[in-house]
ZADRENDO-941861 format. One record per residue (C-alpha): residue in one letter; z, y, x. Coordinates in pm, whole numbers, plus 50000, padded with zeros to 5 digits. Layout:
 r     Z     Y     X
 a     Z     Y     X
...
END
This chain:
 r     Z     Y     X
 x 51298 54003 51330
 x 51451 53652 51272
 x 51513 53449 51568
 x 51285 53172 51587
 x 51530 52947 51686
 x 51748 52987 51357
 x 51424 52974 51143
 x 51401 52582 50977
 x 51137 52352 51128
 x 51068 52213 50744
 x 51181 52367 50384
 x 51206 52193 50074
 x 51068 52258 49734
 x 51157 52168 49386
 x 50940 52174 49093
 x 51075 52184 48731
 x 50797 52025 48523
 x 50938 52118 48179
 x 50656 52065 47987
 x 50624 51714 48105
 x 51025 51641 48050
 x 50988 51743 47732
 x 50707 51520 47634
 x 50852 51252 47829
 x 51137 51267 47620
 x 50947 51303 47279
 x 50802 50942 47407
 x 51114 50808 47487
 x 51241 50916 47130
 x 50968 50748 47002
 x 50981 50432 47201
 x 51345 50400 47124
 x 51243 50476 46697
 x 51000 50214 46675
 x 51284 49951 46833
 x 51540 50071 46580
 x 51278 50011 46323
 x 51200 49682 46446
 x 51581 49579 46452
 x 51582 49722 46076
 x 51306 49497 45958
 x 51399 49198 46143
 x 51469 48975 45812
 x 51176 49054 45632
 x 50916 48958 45924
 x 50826 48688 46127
 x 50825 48539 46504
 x 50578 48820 46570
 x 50805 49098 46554
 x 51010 48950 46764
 x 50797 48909 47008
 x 50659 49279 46925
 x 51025 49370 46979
 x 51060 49248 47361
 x 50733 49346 47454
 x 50898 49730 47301
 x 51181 49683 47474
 x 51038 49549 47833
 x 50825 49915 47793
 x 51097 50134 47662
 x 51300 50015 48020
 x 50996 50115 48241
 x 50948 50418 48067
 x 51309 50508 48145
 x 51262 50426 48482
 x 50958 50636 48536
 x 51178 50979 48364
 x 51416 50907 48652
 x 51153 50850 48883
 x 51008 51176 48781
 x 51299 51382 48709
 x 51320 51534 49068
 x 50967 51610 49222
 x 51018 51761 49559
 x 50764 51888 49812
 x 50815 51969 50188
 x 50655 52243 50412
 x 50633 52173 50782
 x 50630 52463 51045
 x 50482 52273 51400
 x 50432 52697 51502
 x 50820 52726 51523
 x 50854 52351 51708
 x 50632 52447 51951
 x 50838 52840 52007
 x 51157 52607 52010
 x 51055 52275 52227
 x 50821 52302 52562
 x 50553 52085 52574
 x 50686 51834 52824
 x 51052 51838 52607
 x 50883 51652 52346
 x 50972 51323 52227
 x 50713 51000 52365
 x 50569 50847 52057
 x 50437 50466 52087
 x 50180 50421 51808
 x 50097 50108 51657
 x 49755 49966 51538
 x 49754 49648 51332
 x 49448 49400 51278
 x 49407 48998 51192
 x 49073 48950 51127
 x 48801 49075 51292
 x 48542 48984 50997
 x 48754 49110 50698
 x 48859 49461 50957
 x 48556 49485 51124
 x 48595 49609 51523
 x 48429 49938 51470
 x 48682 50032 51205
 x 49000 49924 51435
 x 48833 50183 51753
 x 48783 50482 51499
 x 49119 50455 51432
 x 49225 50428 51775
 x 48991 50650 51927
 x 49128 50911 51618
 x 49469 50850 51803
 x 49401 50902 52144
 x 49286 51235 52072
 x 49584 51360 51883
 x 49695 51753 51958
 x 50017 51586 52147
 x 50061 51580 52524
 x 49894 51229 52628
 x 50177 51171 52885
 x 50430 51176 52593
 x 50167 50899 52365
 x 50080 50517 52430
 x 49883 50338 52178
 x 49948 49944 52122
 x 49688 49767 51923
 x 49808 49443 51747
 x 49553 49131 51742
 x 49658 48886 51514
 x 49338 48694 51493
 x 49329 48717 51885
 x 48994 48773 51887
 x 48769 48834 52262
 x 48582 49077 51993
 x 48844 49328 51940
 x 48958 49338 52313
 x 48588 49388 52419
 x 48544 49662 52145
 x 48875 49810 52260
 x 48740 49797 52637
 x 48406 49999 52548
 x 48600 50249 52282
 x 48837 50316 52604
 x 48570 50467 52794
 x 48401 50655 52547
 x 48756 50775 52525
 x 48707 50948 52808
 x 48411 51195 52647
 x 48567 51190 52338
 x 48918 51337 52356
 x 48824 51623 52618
 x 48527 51717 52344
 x 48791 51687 52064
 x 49082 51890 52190
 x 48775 52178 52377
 x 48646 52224 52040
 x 48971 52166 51830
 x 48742 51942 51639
 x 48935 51871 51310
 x 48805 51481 51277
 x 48869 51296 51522
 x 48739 50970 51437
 x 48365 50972 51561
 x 48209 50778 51269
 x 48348 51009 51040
 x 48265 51321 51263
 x 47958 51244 51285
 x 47888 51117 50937
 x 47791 51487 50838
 x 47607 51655 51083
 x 47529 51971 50877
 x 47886 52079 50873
 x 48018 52003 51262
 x 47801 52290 51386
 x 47991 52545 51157
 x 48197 52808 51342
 x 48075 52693 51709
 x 47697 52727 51763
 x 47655 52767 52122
 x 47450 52571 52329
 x 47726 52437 52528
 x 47864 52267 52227
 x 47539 52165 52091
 x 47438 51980 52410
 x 47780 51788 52439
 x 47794 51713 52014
 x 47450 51567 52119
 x 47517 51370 52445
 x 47831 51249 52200
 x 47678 51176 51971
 x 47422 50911 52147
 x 47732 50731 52334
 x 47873 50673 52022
 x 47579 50528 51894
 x 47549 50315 52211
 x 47873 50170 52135
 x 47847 50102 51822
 x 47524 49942 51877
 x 47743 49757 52192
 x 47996 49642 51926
 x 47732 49550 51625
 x 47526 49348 51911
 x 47851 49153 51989
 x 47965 49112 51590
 x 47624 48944 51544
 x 47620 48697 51805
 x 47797 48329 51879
 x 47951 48381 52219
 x 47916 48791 52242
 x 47999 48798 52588
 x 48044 48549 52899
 x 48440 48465 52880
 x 48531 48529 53265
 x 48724 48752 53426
 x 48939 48999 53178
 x 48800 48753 52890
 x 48906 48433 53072
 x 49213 48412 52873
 x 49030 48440 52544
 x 48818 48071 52637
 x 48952 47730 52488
 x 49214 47882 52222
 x 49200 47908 51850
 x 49344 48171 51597
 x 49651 48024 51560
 x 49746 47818 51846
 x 49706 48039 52166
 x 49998 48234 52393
 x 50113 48580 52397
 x 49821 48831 52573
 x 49846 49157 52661
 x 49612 49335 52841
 x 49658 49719 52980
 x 49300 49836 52870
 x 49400 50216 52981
 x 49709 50356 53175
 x 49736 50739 53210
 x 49916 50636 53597
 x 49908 51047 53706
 x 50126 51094 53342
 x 49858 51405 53293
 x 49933 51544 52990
 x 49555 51645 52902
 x 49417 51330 52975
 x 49416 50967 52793
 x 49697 50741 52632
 x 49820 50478 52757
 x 49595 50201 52582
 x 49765 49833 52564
 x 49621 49553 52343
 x 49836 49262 52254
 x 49777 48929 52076
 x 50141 48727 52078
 x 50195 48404 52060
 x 50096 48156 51758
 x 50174 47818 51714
 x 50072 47613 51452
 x 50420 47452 51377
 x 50645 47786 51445
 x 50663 48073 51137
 x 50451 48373 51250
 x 50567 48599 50996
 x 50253 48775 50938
 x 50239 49175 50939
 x 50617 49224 50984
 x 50610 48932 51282
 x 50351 49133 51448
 x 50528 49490 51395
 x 50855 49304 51603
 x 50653 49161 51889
 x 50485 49549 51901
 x 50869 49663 51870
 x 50994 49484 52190
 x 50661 49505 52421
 x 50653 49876 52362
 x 51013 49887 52404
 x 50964 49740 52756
 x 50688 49935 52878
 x 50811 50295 52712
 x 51078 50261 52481
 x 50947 50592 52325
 x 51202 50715 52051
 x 50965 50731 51778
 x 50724 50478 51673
 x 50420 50564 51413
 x 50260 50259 51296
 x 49893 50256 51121
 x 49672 49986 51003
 x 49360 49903 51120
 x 49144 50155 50932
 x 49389 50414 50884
 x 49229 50731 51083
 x 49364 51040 51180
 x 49280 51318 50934
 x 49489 51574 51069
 x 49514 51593 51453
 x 49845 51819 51427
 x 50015 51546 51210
 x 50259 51436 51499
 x 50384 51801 51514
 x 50441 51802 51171
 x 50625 51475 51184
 x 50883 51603 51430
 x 50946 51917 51212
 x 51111 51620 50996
 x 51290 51433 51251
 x 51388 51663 51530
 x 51728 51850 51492
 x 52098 51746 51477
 x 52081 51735 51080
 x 51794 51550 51104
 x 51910 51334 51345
 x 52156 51176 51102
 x 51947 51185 50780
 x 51605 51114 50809
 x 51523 50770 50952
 x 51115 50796 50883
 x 50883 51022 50809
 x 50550 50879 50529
 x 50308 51065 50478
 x 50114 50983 50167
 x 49788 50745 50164
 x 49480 50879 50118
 x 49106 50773 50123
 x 48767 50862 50281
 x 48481 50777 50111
 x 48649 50758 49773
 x 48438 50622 49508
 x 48404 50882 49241
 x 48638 50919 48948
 x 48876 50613 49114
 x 48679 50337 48903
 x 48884 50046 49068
 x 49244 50250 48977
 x 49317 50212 49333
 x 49327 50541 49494
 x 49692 50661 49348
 x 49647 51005 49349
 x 49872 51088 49012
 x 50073 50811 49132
 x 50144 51026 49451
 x 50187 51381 49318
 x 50428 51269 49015
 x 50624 50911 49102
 x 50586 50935 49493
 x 50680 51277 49502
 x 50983 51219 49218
 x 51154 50923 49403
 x 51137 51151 49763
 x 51400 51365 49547
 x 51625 51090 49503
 x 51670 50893 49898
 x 51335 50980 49988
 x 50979 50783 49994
 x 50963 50413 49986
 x 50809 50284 50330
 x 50430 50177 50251
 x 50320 50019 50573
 x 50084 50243 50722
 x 50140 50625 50793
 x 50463 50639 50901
 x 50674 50736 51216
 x 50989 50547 51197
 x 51329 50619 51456
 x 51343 50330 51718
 x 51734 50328 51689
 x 51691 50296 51322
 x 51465 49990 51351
 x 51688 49861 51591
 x 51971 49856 51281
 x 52154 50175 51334
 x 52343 50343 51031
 x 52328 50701 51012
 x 52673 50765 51144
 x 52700 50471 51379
 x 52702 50599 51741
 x 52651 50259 51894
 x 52561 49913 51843
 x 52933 49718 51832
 x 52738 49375 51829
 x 52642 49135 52080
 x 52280 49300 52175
 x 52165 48946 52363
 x 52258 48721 52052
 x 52083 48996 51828
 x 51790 49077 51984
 x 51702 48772 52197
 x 51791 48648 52548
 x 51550 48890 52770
 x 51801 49106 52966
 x 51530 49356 53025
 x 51463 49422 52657
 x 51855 49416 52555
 x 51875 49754 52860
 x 51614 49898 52678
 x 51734 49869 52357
 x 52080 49937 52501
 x 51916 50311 52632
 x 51750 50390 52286
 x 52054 50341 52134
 x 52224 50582 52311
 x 51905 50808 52321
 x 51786 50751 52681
 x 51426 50805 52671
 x 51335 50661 53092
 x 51076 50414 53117
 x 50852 50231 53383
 x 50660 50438 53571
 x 50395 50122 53544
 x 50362 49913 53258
 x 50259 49658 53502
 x 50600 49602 53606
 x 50746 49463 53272
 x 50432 49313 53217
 x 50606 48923 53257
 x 50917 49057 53033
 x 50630 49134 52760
 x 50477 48809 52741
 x 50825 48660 52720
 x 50914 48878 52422
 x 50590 48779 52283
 x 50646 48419 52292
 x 50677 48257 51894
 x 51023 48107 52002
 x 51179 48454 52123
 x 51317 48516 51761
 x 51541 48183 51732
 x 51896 48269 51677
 x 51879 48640 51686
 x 51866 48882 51397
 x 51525 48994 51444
 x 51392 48971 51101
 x 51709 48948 50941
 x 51866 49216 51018
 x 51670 49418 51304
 x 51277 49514 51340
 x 51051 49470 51007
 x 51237 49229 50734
 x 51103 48904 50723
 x 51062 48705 50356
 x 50801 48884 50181
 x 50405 48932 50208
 x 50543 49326 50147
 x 50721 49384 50487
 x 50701 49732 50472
 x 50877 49829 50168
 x 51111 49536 50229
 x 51194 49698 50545
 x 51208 50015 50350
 x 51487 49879 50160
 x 51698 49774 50447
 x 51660 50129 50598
 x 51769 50294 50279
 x 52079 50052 50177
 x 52226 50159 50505
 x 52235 50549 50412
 x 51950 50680 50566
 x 51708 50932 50403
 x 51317 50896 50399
 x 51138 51231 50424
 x 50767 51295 50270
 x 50543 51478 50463
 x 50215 51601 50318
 x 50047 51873 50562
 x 49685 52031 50477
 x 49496 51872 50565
 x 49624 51493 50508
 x 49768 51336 50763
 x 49522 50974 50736
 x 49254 50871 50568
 x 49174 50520 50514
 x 48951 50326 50306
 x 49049 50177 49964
 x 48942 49854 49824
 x 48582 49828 49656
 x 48488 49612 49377
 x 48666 49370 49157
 x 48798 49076 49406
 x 48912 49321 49670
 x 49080 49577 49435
 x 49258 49210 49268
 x 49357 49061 49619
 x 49509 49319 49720
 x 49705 49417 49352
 x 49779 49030 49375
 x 49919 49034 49783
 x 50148 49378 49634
 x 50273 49236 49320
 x 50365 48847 49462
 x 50561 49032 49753
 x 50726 49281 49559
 x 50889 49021 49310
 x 50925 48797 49623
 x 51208 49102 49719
 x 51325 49124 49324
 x 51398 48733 49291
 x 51582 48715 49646
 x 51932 48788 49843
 x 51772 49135 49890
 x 51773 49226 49514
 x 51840 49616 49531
 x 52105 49536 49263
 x 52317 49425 49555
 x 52267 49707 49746
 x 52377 49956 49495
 x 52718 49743 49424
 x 52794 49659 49816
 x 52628 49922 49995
 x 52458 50290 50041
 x 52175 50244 49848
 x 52199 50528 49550
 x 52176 50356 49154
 x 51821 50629 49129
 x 51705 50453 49397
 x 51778 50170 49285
 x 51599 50215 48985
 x 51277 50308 49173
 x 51265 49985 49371
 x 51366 49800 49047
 x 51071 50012 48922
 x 50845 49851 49162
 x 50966 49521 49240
 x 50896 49440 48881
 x 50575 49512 48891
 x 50423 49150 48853
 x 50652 49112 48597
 x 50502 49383 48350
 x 50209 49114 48295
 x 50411 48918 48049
 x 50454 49171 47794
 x 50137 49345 47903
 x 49973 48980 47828
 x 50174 48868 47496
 x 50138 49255 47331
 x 49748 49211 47420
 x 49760 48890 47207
 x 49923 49043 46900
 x 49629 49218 46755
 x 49431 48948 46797
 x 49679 48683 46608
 x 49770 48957 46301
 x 49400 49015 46208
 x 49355 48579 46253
 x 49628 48502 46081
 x 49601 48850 45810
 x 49960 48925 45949
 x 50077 49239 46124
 x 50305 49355 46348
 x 50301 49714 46273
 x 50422 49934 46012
 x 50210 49968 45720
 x 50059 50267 45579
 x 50286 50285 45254
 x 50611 50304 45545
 x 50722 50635 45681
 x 50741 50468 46012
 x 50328 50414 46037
 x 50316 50712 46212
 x 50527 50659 46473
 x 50335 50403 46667
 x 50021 50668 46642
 x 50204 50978 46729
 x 50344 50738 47029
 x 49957 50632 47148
 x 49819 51004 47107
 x 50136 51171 47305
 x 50109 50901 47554
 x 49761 50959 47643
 x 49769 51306 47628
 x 50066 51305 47832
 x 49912 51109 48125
 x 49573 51298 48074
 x 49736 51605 48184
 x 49841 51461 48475
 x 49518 51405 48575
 x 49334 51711 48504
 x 49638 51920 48649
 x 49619 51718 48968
 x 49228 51855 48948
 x 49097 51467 48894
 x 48847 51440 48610
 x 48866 51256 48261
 x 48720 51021 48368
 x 48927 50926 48654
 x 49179 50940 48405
 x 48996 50669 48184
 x 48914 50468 48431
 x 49320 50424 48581
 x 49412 50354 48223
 x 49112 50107 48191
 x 49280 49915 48528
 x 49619 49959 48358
 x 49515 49703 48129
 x 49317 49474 48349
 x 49548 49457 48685
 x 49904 49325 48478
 x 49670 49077 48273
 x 49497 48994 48609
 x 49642 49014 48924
 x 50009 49083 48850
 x 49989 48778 48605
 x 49895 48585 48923
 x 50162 48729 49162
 x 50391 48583 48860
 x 50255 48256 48911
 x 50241 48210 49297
 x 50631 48330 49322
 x 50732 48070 49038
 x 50512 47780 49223
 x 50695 47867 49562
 x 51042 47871 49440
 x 50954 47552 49241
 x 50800 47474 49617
 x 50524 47303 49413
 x 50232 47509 49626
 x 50281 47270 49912
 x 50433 47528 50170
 x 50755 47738 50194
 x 50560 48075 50322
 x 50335 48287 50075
 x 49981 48307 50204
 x 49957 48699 50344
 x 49583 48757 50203
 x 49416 49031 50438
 x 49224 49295 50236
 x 48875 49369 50331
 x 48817 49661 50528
 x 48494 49851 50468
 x 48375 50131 50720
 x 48201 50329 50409
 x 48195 50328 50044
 x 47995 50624 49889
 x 47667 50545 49998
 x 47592 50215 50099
 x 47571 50074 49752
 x 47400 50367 49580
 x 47351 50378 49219
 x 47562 50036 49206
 x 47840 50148 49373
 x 48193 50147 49128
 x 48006 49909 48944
 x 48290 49617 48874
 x 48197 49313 49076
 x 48371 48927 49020
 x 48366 48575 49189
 x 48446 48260 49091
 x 48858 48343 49141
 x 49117 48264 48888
 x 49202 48564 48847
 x 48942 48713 48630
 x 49020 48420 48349
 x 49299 48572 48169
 x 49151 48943 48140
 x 48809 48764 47999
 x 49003 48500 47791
 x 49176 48837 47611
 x 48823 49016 47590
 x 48715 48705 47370
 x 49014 48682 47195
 x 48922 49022 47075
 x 48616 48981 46996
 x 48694 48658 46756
 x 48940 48853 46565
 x 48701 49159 46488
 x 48428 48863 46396
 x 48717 48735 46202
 x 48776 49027 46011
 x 48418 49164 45992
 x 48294 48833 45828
 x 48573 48854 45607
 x 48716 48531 45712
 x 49087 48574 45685
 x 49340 48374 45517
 x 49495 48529 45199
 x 49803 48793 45344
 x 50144 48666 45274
 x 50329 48904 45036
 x 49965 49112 45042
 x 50112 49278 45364
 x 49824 49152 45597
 x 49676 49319 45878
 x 49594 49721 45837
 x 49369 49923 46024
 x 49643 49973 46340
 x 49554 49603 46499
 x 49176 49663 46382
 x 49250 50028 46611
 x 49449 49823 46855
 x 49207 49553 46892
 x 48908 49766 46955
 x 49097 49973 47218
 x 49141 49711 47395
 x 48810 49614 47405
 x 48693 49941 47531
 x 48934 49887 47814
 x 48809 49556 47912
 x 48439 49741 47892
 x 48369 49591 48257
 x 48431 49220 48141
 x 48233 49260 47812
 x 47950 49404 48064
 x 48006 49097 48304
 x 47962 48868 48021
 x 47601 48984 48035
 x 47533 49078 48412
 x 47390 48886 48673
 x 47491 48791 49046
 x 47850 48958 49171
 x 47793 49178 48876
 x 47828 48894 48641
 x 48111 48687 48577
 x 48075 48341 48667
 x 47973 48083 48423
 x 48271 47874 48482
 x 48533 48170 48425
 x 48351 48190 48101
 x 48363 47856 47987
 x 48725 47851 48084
 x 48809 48139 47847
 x 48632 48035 47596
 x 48839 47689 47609
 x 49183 47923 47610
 x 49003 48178 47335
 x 48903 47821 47102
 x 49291 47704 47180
 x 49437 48023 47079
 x 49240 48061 46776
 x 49311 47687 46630
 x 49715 47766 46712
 x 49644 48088 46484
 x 49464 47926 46192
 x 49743 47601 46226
 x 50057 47782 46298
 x 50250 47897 45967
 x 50593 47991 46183
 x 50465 48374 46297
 x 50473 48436 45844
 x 50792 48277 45812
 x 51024 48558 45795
 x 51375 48523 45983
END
């Protein structure tokens, strides 16, 4: 019998995938055929194929990208059994967790306790836990909602951990009450699921009561501090809402909420400014080793999931290798079939899963347990800090020891977190950062509305490894994005960051020349970062069908070439390709339709945008220096509360949705065009064939949700002024078709 102290806490799998390679590979042939065709024909065509050409090239790059991306798919298997034969309970590790909110009307309070209450009651000693909650709209609501959830706490962890109950977020527990009584039907457990279940109602009702009125709650005593200060001019408060003072490790977490300090004229750095005040307060107080970090409506799924996490991160290999552990986003409440092309699953399994066999998963934000030392700047095989700790992490002698100690893997903190109560407000304060490297060089990266891969990035150009971790059940569950402005915000937020990174001093490019990040790696961020820049080709190869059949051009091969088939054999393979993704990731077609549906709208549509807003800031003509960090909306459910409606694509009066519609009308003019027959003569008598008629319609079946909003009414409809706007662009584009004579004039 093997010793279960030689056994491995984790294993790693590969898989080989070689049907996909070798379609991947067809494609690529393909892709790489219709560009030497292009270059062929150059003379005898016009400014079209040029542009045809980019647009083929720009795709042929990605699509290289994603084969490397791909190449490599590993998969990890955790065994917390043999962590808990190896380490005693009180050996293990303290864990500070973090909870991030800014706006208590876009993340309503009730979502922020579920996921906190979901915490508390993790299957980890609660001596060895202490749970910070991050208030960036410093809102009385929140700390009131956090003051109620704290003692239902107290019923609700002791039920959780009696019964092993598997969800341990109460709204979702007891969403479904024909399913909790499964496996446990005495009368015992009835009674307390009952009495449980009425103090959670209570509070919510406590919490809803409080949303819906002016002044919720008479601002005295614990609320004093919240009276007479705005959102963004207020100092640093923390409050102790719950502190386990007997360190029992079957009772509650230490509970701490903190709201630093904001100033209207000092740089508050958003997310990433909030992670670093967390960083240092929790530093102070326990200076735990690990830190897992969640967003407001990220609940625990799985209550084992810090168990599984330390299979990943405990263990001298480890200890050099793996800087954080992700574990991989996914949703509660899904919509069926994914109709906003927002839950990633594919995107997951194949990409995510391919670039954790390369230097491991990018860092996504939410769902992660990072090393302290490593956040603090430590290289793998760096054994101390050599620089000045005061100049680099600010002038607060307490917080310099305790960074000093986690460097060197001392673990000792206050008995009270009381006593470094006054050293937390003064590493909260907005002017702490000045002069030190927090930001730059230390805590969460500062410079992009995407701190998290940004921060990532800086983890991985040092050497360090990122590990996956996918247990069974998932780890979290949060809620994704419903209906059009939502799903675009937050597609807009990702892609304006991302380039944000691309366009700056921490280009990946540089990391790869002048330090450890690998050139597969680099690839994948590439991959990513350019993102928002996929909308230009996306945009001007949308527009080419459109201008061959107005004009009687074309811009692919004709039927009397051998080469018209490679353009269909390349859309059929494609689609089939991706397809099987889907169905072998047990999705549905049409999940599958409705991601490549968003494929098309998102680049024309919210990537287009993130384009835009980085070229107006670094042209500084949008008036301020600091992208806007646009907070998504948070909903507590989305599967029932719309019924019938619900997936149903929804607009506003935003921006954003003019391109996408001005392309759907574009479309629609050149069918008219070449229905009614209205075409000039074809120069040569090569005009436009049935491929741009095919091309044109397909991408009017993908823009289905606009040509329906055309007609709809309310948030279903899109507004009247988006539509007169695109039909201004649609009337320009067509007179520049029916004017132009350049795109005929061959080269």
């Amino acid at each position: 019998m093997a010793n279960p102290n030689s056994l491995p806490l984790h294993e790693r799998f590969e898989h080989k995938n070689t049907l996909h390679k070798v379609m991947e590979f067809i494609i690529l042939f393909l892709l790489l055929s219709l560009l030497v065709y292009r270059l062929l024909s150059f003379n005898n065509n016009g400014f079209t194929w040029l542009i045809a050409f980019l647009c083929e090239l720009s795709f042929t790059f990605n699509w290289i990208i994603t084969i490397s991306n791909k190449w490599n798919i590993v998969e990890y298997k955790t065994y917390p059994d043999r962590l808990l034969q190896r380490v005693a309970e009180h050996e293990l590790p303290p864990v500070d967790m973090f909870v991030t909110t800014a706006d208590p009307e876009l993340e309503p309070p009730i979502i922020t306790i579920n996921t906190v209450l979901s915490l508390l009651a993790l299957d980890y000693p609660a001596d060895k836990l202490a749970c910070y909650v991050s208030d960036d709209g410093c809102s009385p609501l929140t700390f009131y909602s956090l003051v109620e959830a704290s003692k239902f706490a107290k019923l609700w962890v002791p039920f959780c951990k009696k019964y092993d109950v598997q969800v341990r977020a109460p709204f979702r527990y007891f969403s479904n009450n024909n399913t909790m009584f499964t496996g446990n039907k005495s009368n015992e457990f009835k009674r307390e699921w009952k009495t449980l279940k009425d103090e959670y109602e209570q509070l919510s009702r406590k919490v809803e009561y409080a949303v819906g009125k002016s002044i919720p709650f008479d601002l005295s005593g614990d609320f004093a501090v919240f009276s007479d200060i705005e959102g963004n001019n207020h100092p640093t408060i923390i409050k102790v809402v719950w502190e386990n003072k007997v360190g029992a490790s079957n009772g509650l977490p230490h509970l701490v909420y903190i709201s630093r300090e904001k100033r209207p004229k000092h740089p508050h750095h958003s997310k990433a400014g909030a992670m670093n005040v967390l960083t240092r307060v929790s530093g102070l107080m326990r200076n735990a080793p690990f830190m897992l970090n969640v967003d407001c409506d990220m609940l625990v799924n799985n209550p084992n999931m810090m168990f599984h996490a330390m299979c990943m991160l405990l263990g001298s290999k480890n200890e050099t290798e793996n800087a954080f552990v992700q574990f991989p986003q996914t949703f509660y409440d899904g919509l069926k079939d994914d109709p906003f092309g927002n839950q990633m699953t594919v995107l997951w399994k194949y990409a995510g899963r391919g670039i954790s066999g390369i230097q491991g998963p990018f860092y996504l934000g939410t769902g992660c347990v990072h090393r302290r030392k490593v956040i603090y700047g430590l290289s793998p095989n760096d054994v101390k800090m050599t620089n000045d700790l005061l100049k680099t992490f600010g002038n607060s002698k307490e917080f310099t020891k305790s960074v000093d100690d986690a460097l060197q893997g001392k673990t000792e903190y206050p008995d009270m977190l009381s006593k470094s109560m006054e050293a937390a407000h003064q590493v909260g304060d907005c002017g702490y950062e000045y002069g030190t490297n927090w930001g730059k060089k230390v805590g969460w990266m500062y410079g992009s509305t995407t701190e998290d891969i940004l921060t990532g990035l800086s983890i991985h150009k040092r050497g360090w490894r990122s590990i996956i971790c996918s247990p069974d059940p998932p780890a979290f569950q949060g809620c994704a994005p419903t209906g059009g402005p939502a799903s675009m915000t937050q597609q807009k937020r990702w892609a304006t960051g991302l380039l944000e990174i691309l366009l700056s001093k921490n280009c990946p490019v540089f990391h790869t020349i002048f330090a450890n990040l690998k050139f597969r790696m680099f690839l994948a961020y590439f991959w990513v970062f350019s993102w928002a820049l996929r909308s230009v080709p996306e945009l001007c190869y949308a527009a080419l069908p459109a201008y061959s059949i107005i004009t009687n051009t074309h811009f692919l091969p004709k039927g009397q070439e051998p080469t018209y088939y490679i353009p269909i054999a390349l859309f059929v393979l494609y689609h089939v390709y991706t397809l099987s993704e889907y169905l072998q990731t047990g999705l549905s077609i049409r999940a599958w339709w409705n991601n490549q549906r968003m494929g098309r709208i998102t680049p024309m549509s919210a990537w287009l945008f993130g384009v835009i807003g980085v070229i107006l800031k670094l042209c500084k003509l949008s008036g301020r220096s600091e992208t806007v960090f646009e907070v998504t909306r948070k909903d507590q459910s989305t599967s029932t509360d719309e019924g019938t409606e619900a997936g149903t694509f929804t607009f506003d009066k935003s921006p954003i949705f003019v391109p996408p519609t001005t392309i759907l009308l574009v479309q629609l003019t050149a069918l008219a065009t070449a229905l009614f027959g209205l075409q000039p003569p074809a120069h040569d008598g090569l005009g436009s064939g049935p491929l741009e008629v095919v091309c044109s319609v397909w991408l009017v079946l993908c823009l289905w949700p606009f040509l329906k909003g055309l007609f709809g009414a309310g948030k279903y409809g899109i507004p009247l002024s988006t539509i007169l706007k695109s039909a201004g662009f649609t009337l320009l584009f067509y007179t520049l078709c029916t004017n132009m004579w350049l795109p005929s004039h061959p080269f």
